[in-house]
CHARMM-style PDB file with segment names, atoms N, HN, CA, C and O in Angstrom:
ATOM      1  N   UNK     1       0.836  -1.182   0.000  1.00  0.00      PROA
ATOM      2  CA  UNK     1       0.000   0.000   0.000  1.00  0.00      PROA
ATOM      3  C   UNK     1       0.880   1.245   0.000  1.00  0.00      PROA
ATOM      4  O   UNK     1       1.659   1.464   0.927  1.00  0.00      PROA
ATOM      5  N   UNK     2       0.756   2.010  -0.986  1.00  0.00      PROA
ATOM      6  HN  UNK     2       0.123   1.832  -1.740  1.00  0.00      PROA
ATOM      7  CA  UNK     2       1.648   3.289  -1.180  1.00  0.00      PROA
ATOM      8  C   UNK     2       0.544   4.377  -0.153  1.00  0.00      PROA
ATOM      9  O   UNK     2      -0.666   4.206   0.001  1.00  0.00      PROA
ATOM     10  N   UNK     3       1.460   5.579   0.494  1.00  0.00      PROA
ATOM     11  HN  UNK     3       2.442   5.718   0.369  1.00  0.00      PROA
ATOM     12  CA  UNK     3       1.128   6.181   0.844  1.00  0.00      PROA
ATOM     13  C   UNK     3       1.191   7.799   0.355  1.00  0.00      PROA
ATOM     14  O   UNK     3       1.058   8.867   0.951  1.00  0.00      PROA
ATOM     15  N   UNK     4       1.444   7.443  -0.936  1.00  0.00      PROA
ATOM     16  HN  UNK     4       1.553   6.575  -1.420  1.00  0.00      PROA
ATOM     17  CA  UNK     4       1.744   8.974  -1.745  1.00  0.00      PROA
ATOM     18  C   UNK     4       0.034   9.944  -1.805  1.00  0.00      PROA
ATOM     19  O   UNK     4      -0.169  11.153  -1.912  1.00  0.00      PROA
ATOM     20  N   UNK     5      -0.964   8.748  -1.681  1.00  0.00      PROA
ATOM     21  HN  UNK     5      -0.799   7.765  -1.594  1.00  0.00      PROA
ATOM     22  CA  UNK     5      -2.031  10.064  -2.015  1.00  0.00      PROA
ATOM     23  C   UNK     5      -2.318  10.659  -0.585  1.00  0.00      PROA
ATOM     24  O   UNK     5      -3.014  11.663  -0.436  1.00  0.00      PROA
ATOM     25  N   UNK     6      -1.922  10.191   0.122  1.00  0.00      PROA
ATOM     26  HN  UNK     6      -1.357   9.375   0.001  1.00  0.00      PROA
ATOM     27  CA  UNK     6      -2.362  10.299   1.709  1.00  0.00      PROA
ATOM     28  C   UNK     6      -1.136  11.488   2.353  1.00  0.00      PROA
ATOM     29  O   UNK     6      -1.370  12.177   3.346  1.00  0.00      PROA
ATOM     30  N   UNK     7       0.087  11.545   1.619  1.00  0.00      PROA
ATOM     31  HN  UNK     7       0.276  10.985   0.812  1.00  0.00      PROA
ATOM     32  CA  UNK     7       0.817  12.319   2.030  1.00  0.00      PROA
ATOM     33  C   UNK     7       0.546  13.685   0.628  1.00  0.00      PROA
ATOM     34  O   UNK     7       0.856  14.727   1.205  1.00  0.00      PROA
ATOM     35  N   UNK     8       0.249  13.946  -0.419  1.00  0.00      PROA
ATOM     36  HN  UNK     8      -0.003  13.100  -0.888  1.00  0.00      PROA
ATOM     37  CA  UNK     8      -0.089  14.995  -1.232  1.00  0.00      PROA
ATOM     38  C   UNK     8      -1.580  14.926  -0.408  1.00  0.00      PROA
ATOM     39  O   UNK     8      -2.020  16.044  -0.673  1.00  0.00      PROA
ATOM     40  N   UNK     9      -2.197  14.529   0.098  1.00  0.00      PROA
ATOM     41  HN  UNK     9      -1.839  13.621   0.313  1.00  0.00      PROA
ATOM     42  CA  UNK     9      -3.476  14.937   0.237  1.00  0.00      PROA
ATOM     43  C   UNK     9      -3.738  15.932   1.408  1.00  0.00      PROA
ATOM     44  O   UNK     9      -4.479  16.913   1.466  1.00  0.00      PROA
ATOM     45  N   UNK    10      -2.747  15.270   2.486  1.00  0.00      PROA
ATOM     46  HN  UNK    10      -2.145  14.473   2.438  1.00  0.00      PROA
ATOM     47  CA  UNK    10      -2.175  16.011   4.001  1.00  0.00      PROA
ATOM     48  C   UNK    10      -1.328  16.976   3.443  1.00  0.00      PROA
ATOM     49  O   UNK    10      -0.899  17.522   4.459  1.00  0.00      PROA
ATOM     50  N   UNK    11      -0.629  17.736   2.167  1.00  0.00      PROA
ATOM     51  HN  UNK    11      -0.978  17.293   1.341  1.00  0.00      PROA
ATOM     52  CA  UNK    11      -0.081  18.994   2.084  1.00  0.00      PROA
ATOM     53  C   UNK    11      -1.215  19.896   1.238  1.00  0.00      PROA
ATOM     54  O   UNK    11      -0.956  21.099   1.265  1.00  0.00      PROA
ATOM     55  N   UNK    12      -2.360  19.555   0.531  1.00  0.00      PROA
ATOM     56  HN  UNK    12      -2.570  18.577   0.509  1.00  0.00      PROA
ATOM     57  CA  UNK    12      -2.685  19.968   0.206  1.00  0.00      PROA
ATOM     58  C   UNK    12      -2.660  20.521  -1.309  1.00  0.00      PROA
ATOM     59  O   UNK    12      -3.262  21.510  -1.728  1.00  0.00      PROA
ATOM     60  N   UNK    13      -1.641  19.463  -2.182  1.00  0.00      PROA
ATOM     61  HN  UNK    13      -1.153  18.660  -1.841  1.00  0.00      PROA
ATOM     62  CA  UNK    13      -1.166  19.554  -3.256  1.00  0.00      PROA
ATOM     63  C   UNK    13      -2.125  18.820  -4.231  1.00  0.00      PROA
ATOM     64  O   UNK    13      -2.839  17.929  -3.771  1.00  0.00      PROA
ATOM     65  N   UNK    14      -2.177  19.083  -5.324  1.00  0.00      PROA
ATOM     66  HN  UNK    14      -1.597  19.807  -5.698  1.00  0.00      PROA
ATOM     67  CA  UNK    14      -2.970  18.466  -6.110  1.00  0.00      PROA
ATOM     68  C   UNK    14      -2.164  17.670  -7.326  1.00  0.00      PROA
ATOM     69  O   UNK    14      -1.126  18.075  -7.848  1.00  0.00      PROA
ATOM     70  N   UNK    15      -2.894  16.413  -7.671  1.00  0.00      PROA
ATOM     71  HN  UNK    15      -3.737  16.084  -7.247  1.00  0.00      PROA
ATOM     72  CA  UNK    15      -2.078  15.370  -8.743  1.00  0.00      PROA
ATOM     73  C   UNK    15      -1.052  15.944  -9.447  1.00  0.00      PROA
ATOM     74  O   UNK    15       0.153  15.765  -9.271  1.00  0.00      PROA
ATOM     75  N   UNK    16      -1.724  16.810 -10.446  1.00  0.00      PROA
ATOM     76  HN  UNK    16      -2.703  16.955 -10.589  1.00  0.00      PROA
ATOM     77  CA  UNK    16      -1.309  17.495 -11.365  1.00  0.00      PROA
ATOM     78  C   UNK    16       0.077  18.293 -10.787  1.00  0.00      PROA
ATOM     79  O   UNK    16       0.859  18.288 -11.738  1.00  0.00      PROA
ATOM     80  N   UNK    17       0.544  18.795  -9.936  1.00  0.00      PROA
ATOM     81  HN  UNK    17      -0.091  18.799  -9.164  1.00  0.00      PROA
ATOM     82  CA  UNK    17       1.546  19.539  -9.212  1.00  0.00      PROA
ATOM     83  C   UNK    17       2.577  18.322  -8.876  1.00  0.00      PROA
ATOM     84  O   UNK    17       3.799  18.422  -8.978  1.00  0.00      PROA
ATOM     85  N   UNK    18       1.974  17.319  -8.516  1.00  0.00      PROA
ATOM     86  HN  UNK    18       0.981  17.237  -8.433  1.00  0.00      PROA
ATOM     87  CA  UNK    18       3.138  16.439  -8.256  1.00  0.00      PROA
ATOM     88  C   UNK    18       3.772  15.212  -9.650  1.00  0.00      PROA
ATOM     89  O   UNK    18       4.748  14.474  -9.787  1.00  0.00      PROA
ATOM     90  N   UNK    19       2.472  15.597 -10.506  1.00  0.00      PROA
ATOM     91  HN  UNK    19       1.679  16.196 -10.395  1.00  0.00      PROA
ATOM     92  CA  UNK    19       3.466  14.948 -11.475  1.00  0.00      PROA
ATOM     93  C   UNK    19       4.316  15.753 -12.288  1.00  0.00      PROA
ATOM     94  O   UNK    19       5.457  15.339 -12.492  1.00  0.00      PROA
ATOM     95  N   UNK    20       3.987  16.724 -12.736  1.00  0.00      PROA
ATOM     96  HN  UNK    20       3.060  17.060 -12.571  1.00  0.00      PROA
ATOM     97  CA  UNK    20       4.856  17.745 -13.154  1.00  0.00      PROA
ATOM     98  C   UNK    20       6.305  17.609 -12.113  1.00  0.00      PROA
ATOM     99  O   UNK    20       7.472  17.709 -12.491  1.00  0.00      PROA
ATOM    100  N   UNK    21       5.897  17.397 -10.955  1.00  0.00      PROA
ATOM    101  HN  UNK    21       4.949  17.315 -10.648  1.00  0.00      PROA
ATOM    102  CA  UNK    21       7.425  17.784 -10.120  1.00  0.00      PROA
ATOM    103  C   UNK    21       8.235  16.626 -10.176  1.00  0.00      PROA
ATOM    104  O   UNK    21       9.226  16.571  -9.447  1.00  0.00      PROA
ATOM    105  N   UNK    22       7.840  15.309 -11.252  1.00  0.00      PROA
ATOM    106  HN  UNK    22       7.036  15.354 -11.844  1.00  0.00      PROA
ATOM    107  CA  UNK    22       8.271  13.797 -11.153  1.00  0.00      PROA
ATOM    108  C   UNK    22       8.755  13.591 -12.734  1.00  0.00      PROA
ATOM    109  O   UNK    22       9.445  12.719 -13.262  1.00  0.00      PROA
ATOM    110  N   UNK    23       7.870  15.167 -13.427  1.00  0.00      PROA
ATOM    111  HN  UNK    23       7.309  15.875 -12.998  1.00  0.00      PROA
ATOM    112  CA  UNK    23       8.307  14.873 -14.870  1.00  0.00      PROA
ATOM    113  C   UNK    23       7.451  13.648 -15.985  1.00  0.00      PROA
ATOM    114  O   UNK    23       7.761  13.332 -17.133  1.00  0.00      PROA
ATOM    115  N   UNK    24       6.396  13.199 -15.198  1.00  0.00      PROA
ATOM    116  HN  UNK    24       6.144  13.456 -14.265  1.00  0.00      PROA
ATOM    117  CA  UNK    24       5.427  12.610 -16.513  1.00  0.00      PROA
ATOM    118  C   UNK    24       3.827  13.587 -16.215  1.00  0.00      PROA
ATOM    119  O   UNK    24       3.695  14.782 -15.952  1.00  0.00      PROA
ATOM    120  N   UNK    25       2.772  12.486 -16.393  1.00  0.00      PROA
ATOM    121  HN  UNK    25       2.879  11.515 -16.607  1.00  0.00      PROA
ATOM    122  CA  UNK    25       1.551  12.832 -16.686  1.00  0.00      PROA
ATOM    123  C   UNK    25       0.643  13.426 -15.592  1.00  0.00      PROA
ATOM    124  O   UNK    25       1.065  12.997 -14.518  1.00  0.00      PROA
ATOM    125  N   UNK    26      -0.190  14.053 -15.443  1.00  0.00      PROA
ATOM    126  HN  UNK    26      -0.532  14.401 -16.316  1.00  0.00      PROA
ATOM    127  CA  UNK    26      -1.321  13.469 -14.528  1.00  0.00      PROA
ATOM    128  C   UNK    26      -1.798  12.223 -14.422  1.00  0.00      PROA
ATOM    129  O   UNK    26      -1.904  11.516 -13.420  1.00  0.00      PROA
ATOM    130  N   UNK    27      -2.075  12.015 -15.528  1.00  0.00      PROA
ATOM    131  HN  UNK    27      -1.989  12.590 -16.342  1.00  0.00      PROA
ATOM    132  CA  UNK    27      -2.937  10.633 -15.422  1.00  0.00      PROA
ATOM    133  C   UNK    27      -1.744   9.680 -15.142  1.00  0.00      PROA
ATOM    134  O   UNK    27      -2.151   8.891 -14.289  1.00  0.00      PROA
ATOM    135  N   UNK    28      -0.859   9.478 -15.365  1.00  0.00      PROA
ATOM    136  HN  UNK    28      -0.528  10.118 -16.058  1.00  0.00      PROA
ATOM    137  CA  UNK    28       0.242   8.714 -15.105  1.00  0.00      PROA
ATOM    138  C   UNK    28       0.340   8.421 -13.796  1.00  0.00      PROA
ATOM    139  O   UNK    28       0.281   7.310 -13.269  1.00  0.00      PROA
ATOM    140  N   UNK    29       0.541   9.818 -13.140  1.00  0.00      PROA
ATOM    141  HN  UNK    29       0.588  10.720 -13.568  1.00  0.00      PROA
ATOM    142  CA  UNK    29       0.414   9.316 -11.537  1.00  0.00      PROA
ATOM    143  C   UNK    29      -0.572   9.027 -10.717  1.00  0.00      PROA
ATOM    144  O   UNK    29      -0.498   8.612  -9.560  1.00  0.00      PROA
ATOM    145  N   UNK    30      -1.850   9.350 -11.598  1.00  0.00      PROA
ATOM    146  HN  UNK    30      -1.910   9.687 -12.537  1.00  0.00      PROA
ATOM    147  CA  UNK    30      -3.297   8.925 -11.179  1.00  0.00      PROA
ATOM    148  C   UNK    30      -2.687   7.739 -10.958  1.00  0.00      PROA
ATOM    149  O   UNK    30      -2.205   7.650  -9.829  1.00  0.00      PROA
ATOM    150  N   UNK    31      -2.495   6.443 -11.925  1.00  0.00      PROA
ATOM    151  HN  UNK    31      -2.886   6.515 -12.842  1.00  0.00      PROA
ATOM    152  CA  UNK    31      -2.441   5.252 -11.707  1.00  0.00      PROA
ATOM    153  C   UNK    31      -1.370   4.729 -10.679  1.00  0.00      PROA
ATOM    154  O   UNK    31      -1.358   3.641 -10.102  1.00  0.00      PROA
ATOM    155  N   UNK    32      -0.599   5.626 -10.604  1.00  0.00      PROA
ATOM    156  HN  UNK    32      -0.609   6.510 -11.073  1.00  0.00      PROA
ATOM    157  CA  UNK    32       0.539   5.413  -9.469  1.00  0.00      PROA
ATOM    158  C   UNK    32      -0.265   5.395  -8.159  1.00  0.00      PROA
ATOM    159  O   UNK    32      -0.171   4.456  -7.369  1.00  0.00      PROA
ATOM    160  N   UNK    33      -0.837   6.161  -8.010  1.00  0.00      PROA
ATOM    161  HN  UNK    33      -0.913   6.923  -8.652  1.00  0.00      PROA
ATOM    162  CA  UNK    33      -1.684   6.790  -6.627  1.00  0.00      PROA
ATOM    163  C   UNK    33      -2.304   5.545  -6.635  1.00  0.00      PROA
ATOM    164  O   UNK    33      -2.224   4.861  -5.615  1.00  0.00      PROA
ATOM    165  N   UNK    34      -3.037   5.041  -7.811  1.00  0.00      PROA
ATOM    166  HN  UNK    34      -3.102   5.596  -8.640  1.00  0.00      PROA
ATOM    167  CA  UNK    34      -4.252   3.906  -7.240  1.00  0.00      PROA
ATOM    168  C   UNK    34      -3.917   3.117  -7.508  1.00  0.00      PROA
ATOM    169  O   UNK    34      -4.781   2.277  -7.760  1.00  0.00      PROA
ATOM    170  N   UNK    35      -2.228   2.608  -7.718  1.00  0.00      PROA
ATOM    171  HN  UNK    35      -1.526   3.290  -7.513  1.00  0.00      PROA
ATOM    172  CA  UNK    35      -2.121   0.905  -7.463  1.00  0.00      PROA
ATOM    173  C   UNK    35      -2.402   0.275  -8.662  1.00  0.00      PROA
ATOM    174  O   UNK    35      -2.282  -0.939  -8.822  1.00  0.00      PROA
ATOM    175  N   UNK    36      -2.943   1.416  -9.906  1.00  0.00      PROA
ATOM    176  HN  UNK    36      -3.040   2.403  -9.776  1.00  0.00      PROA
ATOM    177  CA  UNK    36      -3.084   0.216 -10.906  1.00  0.00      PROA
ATOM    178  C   UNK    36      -1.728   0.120 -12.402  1.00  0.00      PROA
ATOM    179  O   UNK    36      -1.689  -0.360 -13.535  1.00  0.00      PROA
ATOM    180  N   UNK    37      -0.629   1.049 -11.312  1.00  0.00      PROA
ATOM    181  HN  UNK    37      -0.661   1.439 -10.392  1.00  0.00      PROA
ATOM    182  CA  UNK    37       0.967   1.060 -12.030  1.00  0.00      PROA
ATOM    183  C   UNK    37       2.047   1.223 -10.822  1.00  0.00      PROA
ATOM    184  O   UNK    37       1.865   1.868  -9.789  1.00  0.00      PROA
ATOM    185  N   UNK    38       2.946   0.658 -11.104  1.00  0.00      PROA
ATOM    186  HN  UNK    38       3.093   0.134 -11.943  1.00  0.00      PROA
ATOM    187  CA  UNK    38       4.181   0.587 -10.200  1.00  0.00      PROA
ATOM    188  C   UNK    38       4.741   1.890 -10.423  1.00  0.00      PROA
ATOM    189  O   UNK    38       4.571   2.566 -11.438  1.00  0.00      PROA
ATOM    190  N   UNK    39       5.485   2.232  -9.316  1.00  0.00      PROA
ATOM    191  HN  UNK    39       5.623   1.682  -8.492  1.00  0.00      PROA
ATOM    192  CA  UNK    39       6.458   3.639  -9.104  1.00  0.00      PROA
ATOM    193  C   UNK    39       7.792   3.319  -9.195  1.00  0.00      PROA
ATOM    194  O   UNK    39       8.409   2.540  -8.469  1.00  0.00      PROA
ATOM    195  N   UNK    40       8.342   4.168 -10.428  1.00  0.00      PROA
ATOM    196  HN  UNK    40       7.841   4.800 -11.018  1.00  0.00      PROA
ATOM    197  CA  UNK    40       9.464   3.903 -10.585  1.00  0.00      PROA
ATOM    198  C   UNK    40      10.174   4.272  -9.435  1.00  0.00      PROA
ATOM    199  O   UNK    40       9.618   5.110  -8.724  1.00  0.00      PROA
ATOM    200  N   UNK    41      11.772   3.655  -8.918  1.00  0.00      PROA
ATOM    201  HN  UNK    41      12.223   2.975  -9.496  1.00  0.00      PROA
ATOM    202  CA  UNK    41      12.754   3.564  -8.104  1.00  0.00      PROA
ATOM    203  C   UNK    41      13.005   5.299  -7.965  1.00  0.00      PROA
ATOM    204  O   UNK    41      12.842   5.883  -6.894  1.00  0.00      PROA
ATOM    205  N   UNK    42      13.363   5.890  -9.049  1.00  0.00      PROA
ATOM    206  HN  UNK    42      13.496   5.416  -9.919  1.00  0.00      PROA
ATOM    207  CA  UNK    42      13.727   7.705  -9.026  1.00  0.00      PROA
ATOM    208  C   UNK    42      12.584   8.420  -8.496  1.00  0.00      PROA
ATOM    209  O   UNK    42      12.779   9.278  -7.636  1.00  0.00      PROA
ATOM    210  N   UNK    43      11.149   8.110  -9.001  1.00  0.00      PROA
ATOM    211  HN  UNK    43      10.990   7.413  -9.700  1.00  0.00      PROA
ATOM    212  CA  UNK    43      10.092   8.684  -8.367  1.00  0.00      PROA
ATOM    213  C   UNK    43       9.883   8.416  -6.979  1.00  0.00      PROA
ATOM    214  O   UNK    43       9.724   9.320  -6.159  1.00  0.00      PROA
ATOM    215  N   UNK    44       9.879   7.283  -6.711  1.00  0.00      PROA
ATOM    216  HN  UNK    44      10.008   6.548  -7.378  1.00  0.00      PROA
ATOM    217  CA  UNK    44      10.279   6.941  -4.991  1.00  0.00      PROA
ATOM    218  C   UNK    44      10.970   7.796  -4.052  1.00  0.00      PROA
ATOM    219  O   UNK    44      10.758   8.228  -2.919  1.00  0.00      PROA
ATOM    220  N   UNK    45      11.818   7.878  -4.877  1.00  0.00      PROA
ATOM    221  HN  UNK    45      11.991   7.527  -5.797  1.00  0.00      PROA
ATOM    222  CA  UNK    45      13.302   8.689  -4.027  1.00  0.00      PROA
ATOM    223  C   UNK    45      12.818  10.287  -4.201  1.00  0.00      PROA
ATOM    224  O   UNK    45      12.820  11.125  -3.300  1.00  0.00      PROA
ATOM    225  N   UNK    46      12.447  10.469  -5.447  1.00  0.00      PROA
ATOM    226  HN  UNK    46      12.446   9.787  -6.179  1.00  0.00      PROA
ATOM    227  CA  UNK    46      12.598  11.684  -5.489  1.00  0.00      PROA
ATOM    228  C   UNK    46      11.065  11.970  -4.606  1.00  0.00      PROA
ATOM    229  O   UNK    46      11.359  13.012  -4.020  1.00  0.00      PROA
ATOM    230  N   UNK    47       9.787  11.679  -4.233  1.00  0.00      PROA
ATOM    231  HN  UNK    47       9.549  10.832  -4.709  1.00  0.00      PROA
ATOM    232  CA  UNK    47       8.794  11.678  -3.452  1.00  0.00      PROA
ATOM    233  C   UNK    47       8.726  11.577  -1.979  1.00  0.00      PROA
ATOM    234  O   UNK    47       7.930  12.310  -1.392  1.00  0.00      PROA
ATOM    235  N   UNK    48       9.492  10.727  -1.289  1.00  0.00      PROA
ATOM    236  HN  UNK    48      10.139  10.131  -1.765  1.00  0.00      PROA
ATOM    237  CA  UNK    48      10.433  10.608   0.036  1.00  0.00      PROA
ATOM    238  C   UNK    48      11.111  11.903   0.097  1.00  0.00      PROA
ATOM    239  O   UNK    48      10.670  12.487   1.086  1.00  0.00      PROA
ATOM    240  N   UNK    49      12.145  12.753  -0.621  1.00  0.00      PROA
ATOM    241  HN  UNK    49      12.504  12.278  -1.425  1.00  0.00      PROA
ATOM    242  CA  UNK    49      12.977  13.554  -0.466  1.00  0.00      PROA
ATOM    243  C   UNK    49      12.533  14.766  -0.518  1.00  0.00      PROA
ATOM    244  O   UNK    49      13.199  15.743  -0.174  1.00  0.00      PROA
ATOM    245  N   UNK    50      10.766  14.829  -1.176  1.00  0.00      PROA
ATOM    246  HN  UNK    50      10.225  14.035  -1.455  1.00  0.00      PROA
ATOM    247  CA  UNK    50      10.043  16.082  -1.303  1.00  0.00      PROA
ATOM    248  C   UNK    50       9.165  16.123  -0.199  1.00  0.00      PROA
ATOM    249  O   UNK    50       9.251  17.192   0.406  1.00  0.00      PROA
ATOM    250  N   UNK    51       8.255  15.232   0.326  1.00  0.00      PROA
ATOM    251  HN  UNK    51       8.185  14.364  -0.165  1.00  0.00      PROA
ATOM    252  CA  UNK    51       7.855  15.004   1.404  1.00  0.00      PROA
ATOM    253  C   UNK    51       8.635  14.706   3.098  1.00  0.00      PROA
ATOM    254  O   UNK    51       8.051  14.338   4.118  1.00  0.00      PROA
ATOM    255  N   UNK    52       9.862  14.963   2.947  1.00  0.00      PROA
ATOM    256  HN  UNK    52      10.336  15.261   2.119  1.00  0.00      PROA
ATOM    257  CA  UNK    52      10.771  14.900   4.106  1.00  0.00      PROA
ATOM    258  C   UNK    52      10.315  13.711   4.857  1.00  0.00      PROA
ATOM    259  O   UNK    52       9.995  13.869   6.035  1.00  0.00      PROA
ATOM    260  N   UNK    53      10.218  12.041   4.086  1.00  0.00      PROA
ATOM    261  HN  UNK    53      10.478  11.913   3.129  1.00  0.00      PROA
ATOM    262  CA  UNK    53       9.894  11.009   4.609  1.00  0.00      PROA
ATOM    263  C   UNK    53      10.919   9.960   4.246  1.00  0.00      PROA
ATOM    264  O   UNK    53      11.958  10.293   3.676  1.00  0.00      PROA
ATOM    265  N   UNK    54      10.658   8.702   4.558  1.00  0.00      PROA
ATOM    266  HN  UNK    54       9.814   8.432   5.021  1.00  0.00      PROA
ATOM    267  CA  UNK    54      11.769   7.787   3.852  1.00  0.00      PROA
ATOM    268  C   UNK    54      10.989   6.818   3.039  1.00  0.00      PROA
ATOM    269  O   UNK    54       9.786   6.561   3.065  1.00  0.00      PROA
ATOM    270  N   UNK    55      11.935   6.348   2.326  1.00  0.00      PROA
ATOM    271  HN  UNK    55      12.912   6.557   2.305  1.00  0.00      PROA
ATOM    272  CA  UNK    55      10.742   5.221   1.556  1.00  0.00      PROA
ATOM    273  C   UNK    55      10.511   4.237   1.742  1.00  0.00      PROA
ATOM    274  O   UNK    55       9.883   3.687   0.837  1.00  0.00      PROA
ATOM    275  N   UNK    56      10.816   3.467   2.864  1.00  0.00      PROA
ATOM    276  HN  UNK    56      11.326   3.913   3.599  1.00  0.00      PROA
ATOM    277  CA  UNK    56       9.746   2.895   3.575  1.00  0.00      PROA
ATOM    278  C   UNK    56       8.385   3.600   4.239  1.00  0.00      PROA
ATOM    279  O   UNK    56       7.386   2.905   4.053  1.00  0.00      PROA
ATOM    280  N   UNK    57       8.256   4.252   4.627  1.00  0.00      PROA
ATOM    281  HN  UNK    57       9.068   4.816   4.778  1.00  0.00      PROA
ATOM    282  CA  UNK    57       7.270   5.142   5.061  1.00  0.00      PROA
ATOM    283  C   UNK    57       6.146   4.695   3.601  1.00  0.00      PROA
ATOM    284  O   UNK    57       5.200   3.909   3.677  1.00  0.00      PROA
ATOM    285  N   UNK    58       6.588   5.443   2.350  1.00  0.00      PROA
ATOM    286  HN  UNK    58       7.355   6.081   2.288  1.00  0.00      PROA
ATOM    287  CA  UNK    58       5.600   5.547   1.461  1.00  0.00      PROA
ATOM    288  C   UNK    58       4.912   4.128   1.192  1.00  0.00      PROA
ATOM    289  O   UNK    58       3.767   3.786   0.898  1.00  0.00      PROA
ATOM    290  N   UNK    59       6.118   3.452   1.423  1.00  0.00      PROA
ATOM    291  HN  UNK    59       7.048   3.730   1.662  1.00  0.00      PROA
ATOM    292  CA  UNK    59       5.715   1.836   0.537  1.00  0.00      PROA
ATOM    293  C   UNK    59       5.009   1.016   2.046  1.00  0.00      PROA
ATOM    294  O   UNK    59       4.594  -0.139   1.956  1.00  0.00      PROA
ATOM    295  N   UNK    60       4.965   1.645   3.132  1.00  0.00      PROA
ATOM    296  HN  UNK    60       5.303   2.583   3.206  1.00  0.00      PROA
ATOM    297  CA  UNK    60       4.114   0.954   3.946  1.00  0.00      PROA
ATOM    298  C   UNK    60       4.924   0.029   5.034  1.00  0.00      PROA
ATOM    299  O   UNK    60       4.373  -0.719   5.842  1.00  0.00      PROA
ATOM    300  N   UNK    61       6.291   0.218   4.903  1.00  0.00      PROA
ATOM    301  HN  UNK    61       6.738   0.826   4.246  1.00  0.00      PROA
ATOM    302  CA  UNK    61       6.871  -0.713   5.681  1.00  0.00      PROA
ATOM    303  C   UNK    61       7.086  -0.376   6.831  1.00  0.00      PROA
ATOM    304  O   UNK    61       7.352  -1.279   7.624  1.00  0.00      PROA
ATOM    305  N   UNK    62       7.056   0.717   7.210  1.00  0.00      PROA
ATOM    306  HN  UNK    62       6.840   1.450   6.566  1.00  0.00      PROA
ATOM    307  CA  UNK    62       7.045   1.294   8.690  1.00  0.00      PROA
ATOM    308  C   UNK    62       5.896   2.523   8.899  1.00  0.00      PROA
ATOM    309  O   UNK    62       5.404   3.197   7.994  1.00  0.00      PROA
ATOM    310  N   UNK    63       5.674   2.601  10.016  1.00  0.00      PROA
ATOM    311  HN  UNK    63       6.074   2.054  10.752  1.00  0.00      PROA
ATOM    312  CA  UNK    63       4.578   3.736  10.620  1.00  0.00      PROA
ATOM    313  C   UNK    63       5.827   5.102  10.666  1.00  0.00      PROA
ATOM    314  O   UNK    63       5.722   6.156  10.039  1.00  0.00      PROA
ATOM    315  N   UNK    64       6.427   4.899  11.145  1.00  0.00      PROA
ATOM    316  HN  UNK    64       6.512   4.042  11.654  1.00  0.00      PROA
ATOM    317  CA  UNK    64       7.889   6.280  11.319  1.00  0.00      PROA
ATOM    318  C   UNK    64       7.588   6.915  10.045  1.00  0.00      PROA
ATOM    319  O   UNK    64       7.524   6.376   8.940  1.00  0.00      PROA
ATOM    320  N   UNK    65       7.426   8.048  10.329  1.00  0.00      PROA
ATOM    321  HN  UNK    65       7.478   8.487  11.226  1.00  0.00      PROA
ATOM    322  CA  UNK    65       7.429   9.120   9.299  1.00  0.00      PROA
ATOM    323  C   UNK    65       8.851  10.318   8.874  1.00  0.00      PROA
ATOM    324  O   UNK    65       9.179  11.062   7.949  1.00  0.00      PROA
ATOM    325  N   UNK    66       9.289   9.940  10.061  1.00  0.00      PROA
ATOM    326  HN  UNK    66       9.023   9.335  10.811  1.00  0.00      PROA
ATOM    327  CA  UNK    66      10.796  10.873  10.018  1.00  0.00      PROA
ATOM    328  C   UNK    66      11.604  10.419   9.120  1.00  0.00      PROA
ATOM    329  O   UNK    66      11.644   9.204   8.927  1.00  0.00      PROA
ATOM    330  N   UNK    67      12.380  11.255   8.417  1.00  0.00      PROA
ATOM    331  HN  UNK    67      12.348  12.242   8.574  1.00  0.00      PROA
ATOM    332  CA  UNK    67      12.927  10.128   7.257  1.00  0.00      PROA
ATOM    333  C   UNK    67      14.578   9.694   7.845  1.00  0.00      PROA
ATOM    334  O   UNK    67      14.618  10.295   8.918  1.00  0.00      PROA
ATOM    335  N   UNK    68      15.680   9.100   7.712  1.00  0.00      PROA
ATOM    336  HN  UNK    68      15.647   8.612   6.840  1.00  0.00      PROA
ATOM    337  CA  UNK    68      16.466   8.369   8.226  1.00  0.00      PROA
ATOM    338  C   UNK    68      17.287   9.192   8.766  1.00  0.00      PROA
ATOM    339  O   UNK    68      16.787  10.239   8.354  1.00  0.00      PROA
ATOM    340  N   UNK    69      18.332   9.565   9.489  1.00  0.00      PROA
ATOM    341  HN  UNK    69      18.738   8.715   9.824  1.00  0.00      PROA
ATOM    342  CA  UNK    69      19.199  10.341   9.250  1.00  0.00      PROA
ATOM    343  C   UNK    69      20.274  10.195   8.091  1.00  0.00      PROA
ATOM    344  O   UNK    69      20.633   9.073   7.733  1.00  0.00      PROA
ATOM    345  N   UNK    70      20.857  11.524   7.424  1.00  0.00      PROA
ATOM    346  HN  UNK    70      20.565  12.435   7.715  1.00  0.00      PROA
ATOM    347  CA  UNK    70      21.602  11.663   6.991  1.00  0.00      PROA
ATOM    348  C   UNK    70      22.861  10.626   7.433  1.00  0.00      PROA
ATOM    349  O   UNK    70      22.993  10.022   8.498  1.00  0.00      PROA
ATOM    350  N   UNK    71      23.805  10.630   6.160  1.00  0.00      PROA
ATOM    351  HN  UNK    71      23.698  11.121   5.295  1.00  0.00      PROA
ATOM    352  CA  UNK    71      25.263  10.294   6.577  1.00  0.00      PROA
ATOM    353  C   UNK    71      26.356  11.118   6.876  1.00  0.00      PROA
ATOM    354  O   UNK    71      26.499  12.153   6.225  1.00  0.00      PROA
ATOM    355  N   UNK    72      27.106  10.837   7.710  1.00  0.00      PROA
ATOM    356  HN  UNK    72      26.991   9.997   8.239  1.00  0.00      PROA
ATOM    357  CA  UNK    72      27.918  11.663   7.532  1.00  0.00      PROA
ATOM    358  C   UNK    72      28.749  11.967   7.384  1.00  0.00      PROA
ATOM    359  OT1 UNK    72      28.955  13.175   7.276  1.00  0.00      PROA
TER     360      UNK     72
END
């Protein structure tokens, strides 16, 4: 279970704004949002890194929302 519409939905952003910021469609990420297309590995990362989360968070593998610490 992805948590990307649940985190654009809690900023208040709309589809269209976040696919532009990923570089394909609306409708493209429509299907991302509803599970009926996989998210590429760069969109992952780059969605985690805009939402200040980690990607486990999005993909459901942990409740922690903080994203990891840095290295250093």
């Amino acid at each position: 279970m992805l948590r990307i519409k649940e985190l654009r939905e809690d900023n208040d952003i709309k589809q269209a704004e976040i696919a532009k910021f990923l570089g394909i469609q609306q409708n493209s990420y429509s299907q991302i949002e509803n599970e009926k297309n996989t998210i590429q590995i760069d969109h992952l990362i780059k969605l985690a890194s805009f939402y200040k989360t980690s990607t486990d968070y999005i993909l459901g593998l942990t409740d922690e929302i903080k994203p990891y610490p840095k290295k250093k």
